[in-house]
Phi, psi and omega in degrees: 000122164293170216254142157291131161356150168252144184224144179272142179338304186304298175325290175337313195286329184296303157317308197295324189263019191258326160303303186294318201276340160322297196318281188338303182290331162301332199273311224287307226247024142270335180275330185294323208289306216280334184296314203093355192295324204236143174263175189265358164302330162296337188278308158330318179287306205284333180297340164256349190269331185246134194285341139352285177288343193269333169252036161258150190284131157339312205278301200301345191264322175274344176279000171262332151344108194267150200062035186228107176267208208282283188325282197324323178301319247229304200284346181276305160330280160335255170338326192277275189120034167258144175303166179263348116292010188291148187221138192347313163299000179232017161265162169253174189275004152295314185320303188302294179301312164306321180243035148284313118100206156289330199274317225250352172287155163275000000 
């Protein structure tokens, strides 16, 4: 198995606090989603271009979703035919368009 980098403390620090302000801008632009300030259609346009947006997972962006819990999410993924790890930036635009949608049926 190979081994992870060696990093200097300074390096270390850097990473941790590069991570975090991630986690924060995921959680951020999950609380906007769930608010209505942001759609998902919006999220979507932003997946390839901003790297943020682009490694949050699918399942977690539709479970932000307002009225879409664990189950529902898990049954849209599925109808679509995307994997449950698959993360935004790694849909096609089939992908995209289907399960935009999926969201958007009453």
């Amino acid at each position: 198995m190979p081994q992870p980098p060696t990093l200097t403390p300074e390096q270390r620090k850097a990473a941790l606090e590069k991570a975090a302000k991630a986690r924060k801008e995921r959680a951020e632009l999950k609380d906007h989603l769930k608010s209505g300030r942001v759609s998902l259609k919006e999220l979507l346009g932003k997946a390839d271009g901003d790297e943020i947006v682009g490694k949050m997972k699918v399942l977690s962006v539709l479970e932000s979703l307002p009225g879409t819990g664990k189950v529902k999410a898990r049954r849209l993924m599925e109808q679509v035919g995307i994997s449950e790890t698959r993360r935004l930036q790694g849909l096609g635009g089939k992908q995209r368009e289907q399960l935009l949608e999926a969201v958007n049926r009453p």
